[in-house]
Backbone atoms as SQL, in Angstrom:
CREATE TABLE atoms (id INTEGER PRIMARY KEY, chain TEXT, resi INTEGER, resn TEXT, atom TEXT, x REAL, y REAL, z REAL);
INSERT INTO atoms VALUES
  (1, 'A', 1, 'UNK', 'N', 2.281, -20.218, 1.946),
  (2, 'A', 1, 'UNK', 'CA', 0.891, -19.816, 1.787),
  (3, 'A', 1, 'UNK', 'C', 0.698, -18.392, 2.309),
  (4, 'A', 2, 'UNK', 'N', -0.013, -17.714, 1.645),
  (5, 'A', 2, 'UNK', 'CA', -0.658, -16.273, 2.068),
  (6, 'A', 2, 'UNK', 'C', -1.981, -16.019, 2.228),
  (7, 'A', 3, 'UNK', 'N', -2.252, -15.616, 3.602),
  (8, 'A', 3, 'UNK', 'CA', -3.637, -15.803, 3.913),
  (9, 'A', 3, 'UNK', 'C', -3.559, -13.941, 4.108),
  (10, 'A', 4, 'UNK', 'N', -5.004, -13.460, 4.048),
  (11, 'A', 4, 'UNK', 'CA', -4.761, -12.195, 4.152),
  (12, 'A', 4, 'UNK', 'C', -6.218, -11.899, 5.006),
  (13, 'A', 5, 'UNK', 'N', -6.480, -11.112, 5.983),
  (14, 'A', 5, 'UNK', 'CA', -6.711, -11.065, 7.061),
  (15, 'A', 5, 'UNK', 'C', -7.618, -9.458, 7.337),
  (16, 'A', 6, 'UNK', 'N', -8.655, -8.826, 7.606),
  (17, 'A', 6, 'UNK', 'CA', -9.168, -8.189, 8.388),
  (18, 'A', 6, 'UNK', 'C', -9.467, -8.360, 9.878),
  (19, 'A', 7, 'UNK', 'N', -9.230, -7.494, 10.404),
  (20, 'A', 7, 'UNK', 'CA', -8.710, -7.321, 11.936),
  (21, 'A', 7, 'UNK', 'C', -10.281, -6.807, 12.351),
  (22, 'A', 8, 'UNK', 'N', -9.954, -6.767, 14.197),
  (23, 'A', 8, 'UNK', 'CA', -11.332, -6.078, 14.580),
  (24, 'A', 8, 'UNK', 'C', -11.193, -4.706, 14.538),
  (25, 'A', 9, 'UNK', 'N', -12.244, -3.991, 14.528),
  (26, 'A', 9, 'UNK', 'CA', -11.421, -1.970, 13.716),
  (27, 'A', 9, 'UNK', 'C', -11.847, -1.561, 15.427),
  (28, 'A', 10, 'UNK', 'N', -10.818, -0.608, 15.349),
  (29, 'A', 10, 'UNK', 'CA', -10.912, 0.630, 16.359),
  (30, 'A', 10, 'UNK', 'C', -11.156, 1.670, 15.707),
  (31, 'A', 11, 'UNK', 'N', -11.557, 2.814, 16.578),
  (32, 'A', 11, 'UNK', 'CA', -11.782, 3.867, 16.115),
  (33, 'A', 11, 'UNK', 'C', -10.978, 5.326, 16.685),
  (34, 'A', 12, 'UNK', 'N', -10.983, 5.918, 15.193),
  (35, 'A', 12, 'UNK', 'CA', -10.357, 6.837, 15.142),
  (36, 'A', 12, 'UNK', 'C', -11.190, 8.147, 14.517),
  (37, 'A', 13, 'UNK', 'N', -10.922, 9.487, 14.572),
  (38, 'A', 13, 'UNK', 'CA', -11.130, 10.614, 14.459),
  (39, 'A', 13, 'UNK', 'C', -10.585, 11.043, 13.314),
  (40, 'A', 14, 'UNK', 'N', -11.386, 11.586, 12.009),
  (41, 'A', 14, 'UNK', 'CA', -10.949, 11.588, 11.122),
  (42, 'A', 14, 'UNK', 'C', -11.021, 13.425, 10.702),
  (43, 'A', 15, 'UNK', 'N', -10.339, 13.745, 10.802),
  (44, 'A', 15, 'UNK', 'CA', -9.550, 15.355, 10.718),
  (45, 'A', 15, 'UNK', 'C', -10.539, 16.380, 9.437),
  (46, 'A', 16, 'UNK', 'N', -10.310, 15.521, 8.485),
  (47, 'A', 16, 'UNK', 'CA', -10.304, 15.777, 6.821),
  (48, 'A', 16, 'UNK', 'C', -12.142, 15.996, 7.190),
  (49, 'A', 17, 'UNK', 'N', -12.550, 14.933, 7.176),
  (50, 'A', 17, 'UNK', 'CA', -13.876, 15.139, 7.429),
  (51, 'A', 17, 'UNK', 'C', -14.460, 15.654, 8.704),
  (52, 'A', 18, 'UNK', 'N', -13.727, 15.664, 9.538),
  (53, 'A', 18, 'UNK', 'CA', -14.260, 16.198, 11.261),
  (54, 'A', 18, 'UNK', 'C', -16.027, 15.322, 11.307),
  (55, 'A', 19, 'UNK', 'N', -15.390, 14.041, 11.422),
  (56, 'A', 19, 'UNK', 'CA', -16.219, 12.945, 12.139),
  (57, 'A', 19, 'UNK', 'C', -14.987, 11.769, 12.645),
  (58, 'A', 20, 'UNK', 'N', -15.983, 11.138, 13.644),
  (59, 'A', 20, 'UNK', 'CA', -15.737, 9.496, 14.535),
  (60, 'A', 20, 'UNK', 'C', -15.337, 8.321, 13.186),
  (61, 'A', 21, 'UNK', 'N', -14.381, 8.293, 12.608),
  (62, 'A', 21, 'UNK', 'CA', -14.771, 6.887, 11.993),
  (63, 'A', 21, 'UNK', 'C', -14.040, 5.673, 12.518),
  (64, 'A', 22, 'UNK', 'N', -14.548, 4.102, 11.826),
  (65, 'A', 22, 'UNK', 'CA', -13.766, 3.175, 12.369),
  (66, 'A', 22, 'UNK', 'C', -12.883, 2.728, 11.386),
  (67, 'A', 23, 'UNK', 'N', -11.681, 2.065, 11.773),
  (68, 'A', 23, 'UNK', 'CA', -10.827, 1.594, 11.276),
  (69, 'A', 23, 'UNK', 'C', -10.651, 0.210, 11.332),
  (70, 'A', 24, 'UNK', 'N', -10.459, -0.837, 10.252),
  (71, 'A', 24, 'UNK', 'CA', -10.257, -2.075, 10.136),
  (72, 'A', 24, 'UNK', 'C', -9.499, -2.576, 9.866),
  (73, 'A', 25, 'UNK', 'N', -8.043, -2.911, 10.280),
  (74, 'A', 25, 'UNK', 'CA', -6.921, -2.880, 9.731),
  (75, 'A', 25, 'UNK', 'C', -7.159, -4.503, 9.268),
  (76, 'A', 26, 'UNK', 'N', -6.251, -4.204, 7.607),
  (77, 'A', 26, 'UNK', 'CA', -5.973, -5.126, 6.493),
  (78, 'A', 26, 'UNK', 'C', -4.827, -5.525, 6.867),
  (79, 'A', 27, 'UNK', 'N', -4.313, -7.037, 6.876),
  (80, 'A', 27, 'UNK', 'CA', -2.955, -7.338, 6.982),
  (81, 'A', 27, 'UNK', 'C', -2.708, -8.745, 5.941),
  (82, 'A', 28, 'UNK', 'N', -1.804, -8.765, 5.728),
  (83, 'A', 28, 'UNK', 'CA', -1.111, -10.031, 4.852),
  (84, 'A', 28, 'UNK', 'C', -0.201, -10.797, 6.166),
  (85, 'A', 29, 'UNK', 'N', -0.591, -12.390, 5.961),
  (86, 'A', 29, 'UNK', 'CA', -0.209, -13.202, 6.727),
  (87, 'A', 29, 'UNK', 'C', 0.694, -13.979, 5.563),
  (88, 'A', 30, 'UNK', 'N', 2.096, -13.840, 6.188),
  (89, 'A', 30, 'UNK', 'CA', 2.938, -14.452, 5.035),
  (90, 'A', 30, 'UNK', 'C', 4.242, -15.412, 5.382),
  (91, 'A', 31, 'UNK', 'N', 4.864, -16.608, 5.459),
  (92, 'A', 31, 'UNK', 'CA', 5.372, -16.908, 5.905),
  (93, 'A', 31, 'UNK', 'C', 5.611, -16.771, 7.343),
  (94, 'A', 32, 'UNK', 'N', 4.701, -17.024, 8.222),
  (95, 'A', 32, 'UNK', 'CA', 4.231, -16.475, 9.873),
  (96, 'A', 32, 'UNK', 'C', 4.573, -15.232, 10.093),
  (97, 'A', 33, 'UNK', 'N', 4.809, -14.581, 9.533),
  (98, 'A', 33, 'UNK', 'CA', 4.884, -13.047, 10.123),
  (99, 'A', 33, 'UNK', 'C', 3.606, -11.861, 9.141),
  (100, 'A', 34, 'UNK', 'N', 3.446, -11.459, 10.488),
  (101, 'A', 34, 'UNK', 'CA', 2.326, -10.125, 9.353),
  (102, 'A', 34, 'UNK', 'C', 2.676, -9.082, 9.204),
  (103, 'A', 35, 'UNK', 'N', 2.159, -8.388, 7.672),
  (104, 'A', 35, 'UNK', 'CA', 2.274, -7.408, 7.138),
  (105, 'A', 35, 'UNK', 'C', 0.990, -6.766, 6.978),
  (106, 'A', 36, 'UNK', 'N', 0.857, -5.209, 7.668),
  (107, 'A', 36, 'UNK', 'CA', 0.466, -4.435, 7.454),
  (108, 'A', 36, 'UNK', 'C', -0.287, -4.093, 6.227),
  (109, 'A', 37, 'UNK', 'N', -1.173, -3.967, 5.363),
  (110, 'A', 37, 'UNK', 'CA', -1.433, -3.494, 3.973),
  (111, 'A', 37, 'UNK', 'C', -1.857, -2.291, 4.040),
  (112, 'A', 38, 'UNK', 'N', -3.619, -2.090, 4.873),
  (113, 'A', 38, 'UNK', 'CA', -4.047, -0.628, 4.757),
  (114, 'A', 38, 'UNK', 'C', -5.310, -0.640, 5.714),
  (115, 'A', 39, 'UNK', 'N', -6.002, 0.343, 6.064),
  (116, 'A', 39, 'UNK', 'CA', -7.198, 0.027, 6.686),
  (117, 'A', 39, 'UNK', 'C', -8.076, 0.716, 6.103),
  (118, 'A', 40, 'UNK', 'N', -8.935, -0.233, 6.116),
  (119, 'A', 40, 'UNK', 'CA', -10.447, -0.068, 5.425),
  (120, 'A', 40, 'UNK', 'C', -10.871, 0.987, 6.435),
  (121, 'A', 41, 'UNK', 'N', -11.931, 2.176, 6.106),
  (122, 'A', 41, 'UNK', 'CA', -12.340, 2.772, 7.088),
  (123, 'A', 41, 'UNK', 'C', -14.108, 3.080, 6.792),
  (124, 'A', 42, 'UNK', 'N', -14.943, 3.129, 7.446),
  (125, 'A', 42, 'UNK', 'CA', -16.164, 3.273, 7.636),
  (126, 'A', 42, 'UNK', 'C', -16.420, 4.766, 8.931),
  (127, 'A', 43, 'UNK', 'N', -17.271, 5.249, 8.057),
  (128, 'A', 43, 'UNK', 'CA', -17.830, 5.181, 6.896),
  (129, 'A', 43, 'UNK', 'C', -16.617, 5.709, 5.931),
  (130, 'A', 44, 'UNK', 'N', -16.723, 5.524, 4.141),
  (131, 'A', 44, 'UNK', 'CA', -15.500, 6.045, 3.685),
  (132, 'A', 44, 'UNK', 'C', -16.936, 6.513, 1.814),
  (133, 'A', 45, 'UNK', 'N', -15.539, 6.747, 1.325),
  (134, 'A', 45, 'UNK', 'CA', -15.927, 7.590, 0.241),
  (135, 'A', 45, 'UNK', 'C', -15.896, 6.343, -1.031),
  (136, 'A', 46, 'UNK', 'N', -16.608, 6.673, -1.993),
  (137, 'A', 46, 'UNK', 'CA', -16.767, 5.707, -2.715),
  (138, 'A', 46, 'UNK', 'C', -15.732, 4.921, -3.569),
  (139, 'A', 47, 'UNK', 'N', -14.669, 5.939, -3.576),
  (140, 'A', 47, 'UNK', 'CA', -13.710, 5.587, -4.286),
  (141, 'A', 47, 'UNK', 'C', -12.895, 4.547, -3.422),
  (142, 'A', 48, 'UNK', 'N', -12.860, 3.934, -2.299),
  (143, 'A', 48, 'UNK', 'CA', -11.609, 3.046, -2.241),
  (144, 'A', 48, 'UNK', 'C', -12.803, 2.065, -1.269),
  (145, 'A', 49, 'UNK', 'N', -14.390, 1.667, -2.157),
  (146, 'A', 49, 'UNK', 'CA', -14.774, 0.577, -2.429),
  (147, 'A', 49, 'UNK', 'C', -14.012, -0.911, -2.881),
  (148, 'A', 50, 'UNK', 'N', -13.091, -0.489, -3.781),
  (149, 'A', 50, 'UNK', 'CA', -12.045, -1.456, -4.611),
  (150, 'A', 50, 'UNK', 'C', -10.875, -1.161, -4.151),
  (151, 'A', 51, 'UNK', 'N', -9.958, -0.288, -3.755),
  (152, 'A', 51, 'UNK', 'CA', -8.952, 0.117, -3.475),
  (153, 'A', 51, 'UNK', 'C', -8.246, -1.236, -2.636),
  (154, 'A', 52, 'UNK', 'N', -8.874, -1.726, -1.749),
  (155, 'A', 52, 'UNK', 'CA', -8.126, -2.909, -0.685),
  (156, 'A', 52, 'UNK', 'C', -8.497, -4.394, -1.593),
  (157, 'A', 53, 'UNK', 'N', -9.547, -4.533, -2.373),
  (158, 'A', 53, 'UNK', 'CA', -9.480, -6.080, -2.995),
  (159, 'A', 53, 'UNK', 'C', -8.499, -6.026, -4.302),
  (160, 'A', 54, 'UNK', 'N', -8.002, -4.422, -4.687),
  (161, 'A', 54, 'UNK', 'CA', -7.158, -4.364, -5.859),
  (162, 'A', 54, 'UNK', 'C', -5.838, -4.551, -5.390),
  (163, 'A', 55, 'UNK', 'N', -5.560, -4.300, -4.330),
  (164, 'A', 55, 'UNK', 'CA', -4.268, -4.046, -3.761),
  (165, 'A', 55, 'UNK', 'C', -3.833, -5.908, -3.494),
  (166, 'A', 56, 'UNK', 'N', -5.103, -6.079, -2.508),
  (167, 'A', 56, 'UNK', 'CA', -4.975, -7.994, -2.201),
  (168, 'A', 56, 'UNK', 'C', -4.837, -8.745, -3.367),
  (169, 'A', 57, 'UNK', 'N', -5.225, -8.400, -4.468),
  (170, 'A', 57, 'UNK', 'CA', -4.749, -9.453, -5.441),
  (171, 'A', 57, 'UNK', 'C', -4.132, -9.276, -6.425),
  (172, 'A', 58, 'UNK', 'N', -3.583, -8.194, -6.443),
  (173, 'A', 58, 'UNK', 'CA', -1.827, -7.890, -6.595),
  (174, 'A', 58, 'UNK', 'C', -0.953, -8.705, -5.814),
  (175, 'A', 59, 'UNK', 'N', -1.227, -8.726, -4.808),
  (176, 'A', 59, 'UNK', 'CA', -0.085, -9.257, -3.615),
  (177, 'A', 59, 'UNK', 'C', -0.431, -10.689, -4.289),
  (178, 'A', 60, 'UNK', 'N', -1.753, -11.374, -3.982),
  (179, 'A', 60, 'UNK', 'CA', -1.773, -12.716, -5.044),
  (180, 'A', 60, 'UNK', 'C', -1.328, -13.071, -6.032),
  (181, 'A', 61, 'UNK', 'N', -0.937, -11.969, -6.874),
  (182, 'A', 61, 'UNK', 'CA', -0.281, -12.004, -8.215),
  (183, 'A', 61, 'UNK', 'C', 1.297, -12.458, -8.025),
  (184, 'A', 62, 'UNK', 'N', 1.661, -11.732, -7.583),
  (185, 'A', 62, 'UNK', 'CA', 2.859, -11.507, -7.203),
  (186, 'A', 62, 'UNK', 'C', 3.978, -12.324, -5.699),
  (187, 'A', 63, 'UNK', 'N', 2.431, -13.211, -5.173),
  (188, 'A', 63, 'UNK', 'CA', 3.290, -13.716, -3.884),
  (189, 'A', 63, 'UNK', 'C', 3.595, -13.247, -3.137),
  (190, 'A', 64, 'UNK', 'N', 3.087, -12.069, -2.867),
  (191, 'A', 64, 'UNK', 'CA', 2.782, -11.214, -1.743),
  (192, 'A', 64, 'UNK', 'C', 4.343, -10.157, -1.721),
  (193, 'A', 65, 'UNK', 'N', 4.671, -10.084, -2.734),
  (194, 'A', 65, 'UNK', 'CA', 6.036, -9.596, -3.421),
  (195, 'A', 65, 'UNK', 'C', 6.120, -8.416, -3.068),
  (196, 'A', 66, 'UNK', 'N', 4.917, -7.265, -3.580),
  (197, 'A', 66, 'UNK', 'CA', 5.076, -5.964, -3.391),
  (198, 'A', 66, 'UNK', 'C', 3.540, -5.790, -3.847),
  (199, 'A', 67, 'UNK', 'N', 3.613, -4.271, -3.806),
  (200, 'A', 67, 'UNK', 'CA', 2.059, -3.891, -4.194),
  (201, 'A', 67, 'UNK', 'C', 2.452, -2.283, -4.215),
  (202, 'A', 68, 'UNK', 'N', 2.091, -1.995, -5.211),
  (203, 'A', 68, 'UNK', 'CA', 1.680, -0.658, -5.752),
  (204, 'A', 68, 'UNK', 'C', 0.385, 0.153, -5.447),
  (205, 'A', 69, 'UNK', 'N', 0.475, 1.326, -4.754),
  (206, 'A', 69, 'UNK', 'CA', -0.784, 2.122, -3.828),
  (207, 'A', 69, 'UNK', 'C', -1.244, 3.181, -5.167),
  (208, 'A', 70, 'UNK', 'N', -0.428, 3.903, -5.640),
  (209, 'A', 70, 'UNK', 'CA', -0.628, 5.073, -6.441),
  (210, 'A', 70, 'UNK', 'C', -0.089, 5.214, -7.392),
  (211, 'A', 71, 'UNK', 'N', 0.205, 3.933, -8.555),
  (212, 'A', 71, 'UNK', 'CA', 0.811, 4.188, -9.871),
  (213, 'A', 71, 'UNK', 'C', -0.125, 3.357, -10.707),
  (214, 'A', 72, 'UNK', 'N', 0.154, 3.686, -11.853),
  (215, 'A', 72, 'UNK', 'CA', -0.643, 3.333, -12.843),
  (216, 'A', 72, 'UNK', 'C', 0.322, 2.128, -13.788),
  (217, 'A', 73, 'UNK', 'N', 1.168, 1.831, -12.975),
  (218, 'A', 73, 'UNK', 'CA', 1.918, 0.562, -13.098),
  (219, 'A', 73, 'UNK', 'C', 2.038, -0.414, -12.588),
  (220, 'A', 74, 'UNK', 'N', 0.814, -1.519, -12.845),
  (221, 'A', 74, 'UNK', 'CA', 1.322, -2.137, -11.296),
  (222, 'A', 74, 'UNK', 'C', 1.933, -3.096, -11.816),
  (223, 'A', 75, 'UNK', 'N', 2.679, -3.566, -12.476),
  (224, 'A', 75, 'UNK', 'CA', 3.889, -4.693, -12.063),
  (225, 'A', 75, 'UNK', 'C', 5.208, -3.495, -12.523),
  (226, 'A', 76, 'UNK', 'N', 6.158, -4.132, -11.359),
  (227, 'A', 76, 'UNK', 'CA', 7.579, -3.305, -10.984),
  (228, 'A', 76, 'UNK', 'C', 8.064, -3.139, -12.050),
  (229, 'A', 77, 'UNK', 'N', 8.722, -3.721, -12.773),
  (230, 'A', 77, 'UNK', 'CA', 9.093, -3.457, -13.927),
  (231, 'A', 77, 'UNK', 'C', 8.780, -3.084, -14.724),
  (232, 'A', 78, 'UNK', 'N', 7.840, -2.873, -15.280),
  (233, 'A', 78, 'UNK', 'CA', 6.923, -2.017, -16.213),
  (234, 'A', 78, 'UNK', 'C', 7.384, -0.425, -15.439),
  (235, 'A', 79, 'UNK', 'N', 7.173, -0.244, -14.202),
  (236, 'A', 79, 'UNK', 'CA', 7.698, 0.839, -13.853),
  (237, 'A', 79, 'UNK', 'C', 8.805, 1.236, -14.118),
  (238, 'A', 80, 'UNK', 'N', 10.143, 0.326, -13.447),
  (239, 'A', 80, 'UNK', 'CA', 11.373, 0.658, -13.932),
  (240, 'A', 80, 'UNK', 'C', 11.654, 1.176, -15.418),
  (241, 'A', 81, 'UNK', 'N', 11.042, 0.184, -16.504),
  (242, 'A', 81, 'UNK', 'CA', 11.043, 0.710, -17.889),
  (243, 'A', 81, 'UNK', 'C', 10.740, 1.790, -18.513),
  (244, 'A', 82, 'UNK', 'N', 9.677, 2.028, -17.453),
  (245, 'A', 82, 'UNK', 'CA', 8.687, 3.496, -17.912),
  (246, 'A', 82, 'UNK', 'C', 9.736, 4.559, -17.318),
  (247, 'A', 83, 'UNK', 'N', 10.644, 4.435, -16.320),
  (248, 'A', 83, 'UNK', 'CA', 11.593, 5.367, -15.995),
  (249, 'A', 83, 'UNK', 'C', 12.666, 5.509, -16.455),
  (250, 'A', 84, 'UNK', 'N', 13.294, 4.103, -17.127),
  (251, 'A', 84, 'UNK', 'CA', 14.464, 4.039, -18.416),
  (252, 'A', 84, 'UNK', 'C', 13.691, 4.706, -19.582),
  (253, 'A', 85, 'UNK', 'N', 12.781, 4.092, -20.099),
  (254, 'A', 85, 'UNK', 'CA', 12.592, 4.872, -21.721),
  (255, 'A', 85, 'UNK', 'C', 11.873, 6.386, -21.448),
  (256, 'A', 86, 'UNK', 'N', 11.537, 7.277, -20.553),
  (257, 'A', 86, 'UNK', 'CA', 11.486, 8.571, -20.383),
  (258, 'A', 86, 'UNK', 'C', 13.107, 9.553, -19.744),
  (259, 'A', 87, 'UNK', 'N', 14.010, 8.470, -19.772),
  (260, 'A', 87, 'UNK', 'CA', 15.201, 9.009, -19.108),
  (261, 'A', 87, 'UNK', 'C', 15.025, 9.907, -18.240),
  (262, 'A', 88, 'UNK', 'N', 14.255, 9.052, -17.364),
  (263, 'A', 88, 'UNK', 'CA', 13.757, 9.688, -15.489),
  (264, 'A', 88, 'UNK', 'C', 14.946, 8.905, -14.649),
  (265, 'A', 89, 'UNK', 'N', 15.505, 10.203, -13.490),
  (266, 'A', 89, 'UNK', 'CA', 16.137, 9.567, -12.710),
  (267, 'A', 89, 'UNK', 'C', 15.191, 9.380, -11.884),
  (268, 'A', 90, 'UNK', 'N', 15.788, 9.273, -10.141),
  (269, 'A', 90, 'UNK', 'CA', 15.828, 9.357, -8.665),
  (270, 'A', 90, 'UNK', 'C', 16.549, 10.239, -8.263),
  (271, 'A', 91, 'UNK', 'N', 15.818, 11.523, -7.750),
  (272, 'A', 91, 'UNK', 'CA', 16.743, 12.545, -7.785),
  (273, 'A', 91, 'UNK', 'C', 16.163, 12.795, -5.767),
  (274, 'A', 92, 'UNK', 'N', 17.414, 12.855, -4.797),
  (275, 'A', 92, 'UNK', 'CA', 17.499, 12.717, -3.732),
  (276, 'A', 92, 'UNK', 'C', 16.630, 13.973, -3.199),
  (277, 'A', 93, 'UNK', 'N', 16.630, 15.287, -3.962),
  (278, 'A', 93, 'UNK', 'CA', 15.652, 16.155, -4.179),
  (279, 'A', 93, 'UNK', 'C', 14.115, 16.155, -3.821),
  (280, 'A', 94, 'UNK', 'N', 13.671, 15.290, -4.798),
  (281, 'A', 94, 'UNK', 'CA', 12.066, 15.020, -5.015),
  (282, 'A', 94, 'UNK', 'C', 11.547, 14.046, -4.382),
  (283, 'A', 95, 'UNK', 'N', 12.779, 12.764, -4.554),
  (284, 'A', 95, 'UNK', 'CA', 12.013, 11.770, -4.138),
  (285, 'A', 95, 'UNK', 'C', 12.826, 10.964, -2.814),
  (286, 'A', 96, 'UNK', 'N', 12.285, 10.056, -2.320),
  (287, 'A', 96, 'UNK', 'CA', 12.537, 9.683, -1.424),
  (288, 'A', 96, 'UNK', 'C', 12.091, 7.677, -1.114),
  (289, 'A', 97, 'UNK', 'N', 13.232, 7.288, -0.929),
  (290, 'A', 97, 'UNK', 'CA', 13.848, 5.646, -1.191),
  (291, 'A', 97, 'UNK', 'C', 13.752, 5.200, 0.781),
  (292, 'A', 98, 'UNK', 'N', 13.007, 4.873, 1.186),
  (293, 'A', 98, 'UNK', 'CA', 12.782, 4.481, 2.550),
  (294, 'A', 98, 'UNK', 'C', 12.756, 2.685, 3.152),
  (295, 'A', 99, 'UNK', 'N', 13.440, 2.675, 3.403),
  (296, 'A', 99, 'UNK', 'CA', 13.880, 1.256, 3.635),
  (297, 'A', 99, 'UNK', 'C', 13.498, 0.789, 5.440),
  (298, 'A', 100, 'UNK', 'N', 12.334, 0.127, 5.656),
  (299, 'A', 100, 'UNK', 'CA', 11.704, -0.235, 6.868),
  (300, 'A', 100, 'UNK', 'C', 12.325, -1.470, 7.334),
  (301, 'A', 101, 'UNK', 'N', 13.800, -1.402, 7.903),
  (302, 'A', 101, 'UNK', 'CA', 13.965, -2.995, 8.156),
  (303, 'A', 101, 'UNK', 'C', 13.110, -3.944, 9.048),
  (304, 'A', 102, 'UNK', 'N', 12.317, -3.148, 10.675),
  (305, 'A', 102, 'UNK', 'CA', 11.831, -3.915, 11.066),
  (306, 'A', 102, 'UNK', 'C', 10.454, -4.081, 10.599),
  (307, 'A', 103, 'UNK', 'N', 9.572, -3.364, 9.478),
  (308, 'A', 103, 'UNK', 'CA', 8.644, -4.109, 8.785),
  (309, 'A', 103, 'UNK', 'C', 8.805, -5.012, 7.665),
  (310, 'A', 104, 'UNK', 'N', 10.489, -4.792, 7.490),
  (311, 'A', 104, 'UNK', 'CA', 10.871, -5.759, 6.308),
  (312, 'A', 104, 'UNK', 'C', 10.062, -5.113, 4.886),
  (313, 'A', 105, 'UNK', 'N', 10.159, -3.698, 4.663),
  (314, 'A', 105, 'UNK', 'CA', 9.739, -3.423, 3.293),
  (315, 'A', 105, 'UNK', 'C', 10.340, -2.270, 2.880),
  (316, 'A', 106, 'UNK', 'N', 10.133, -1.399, 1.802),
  (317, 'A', 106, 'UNK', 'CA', 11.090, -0.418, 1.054),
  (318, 'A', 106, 'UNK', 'C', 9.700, 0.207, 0.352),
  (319, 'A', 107, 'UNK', 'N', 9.746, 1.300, 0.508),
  (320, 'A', 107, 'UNK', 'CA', 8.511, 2.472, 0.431),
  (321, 'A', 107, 'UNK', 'C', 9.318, 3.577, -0.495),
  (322, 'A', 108, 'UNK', 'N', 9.080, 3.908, -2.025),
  (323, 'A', 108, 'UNK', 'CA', 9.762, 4.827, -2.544),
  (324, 'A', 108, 'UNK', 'C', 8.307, 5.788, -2.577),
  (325, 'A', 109, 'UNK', 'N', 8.497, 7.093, -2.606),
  (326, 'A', 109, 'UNK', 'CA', 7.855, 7.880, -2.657),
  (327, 'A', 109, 'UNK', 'C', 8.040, 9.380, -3.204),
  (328, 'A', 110, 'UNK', 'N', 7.048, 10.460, -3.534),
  (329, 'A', 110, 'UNK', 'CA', 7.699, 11.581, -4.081),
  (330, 'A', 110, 'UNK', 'C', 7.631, 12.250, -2.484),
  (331, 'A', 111, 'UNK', 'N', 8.818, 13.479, -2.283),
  (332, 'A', 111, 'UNK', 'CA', 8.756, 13.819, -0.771),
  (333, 'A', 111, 'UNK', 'C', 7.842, 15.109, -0.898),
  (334, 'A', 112, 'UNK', 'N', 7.426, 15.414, -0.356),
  (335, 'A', 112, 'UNK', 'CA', 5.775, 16.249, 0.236),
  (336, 'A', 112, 'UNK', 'C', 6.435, 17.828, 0.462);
């Protein structure tokens, strides 16, 4: 079973905007151990209204499998495909393959 969870928020100082905001951290409860997802923050911008109930039921979809933050793919394979039929590699260059053993997850990303 996967139960998924808002926490009590602390607060943090938010740079970008130069104000106090609070933070509510989102977690996935999954086979007794928790996972991290994202934190809701208040006050926030309109756009990631949906951002945390889209993300949670992905993970529902999927069994709490994985979840996609910033692609316009969200099931994995559809990705992989979209990177076979454009004959896109992983080039050690651009991107970057991050493997979290003690959160138990794998974070690919483009590097900054």
């Amino acid at each position: 079973m996967i139960e998924f969870i808002e926490k009590e928020p602390f607060e943090s100082y938010d740079n970008w905007y130069d104000r106090k905001s609070l933070l509510y951290p989102n977690v996935m409860i999954k086979d007794g151990k928790e996972y991290f997802i994202k934190n809701r923050r208040e006050p926030h911008e309109i756009r990631y209204h949906t951002d945390i109930p889209e993300i949670i039921q992905q993970l529902k979809e999927n069994n709490g499998t994985y979840a996609t933050f910033y692609s316009n793919n969200r099931v994995i394979w559809d990705f992989l495909d979209y990177i076979i039929e454009h004959h896109y590699s992983f080039d050690k260059t651009f991107n970057e393959l991050k493997e979290y053993k003690d959160g138990n997850f794998t974070d690919f990303s483009r590097k900054s």
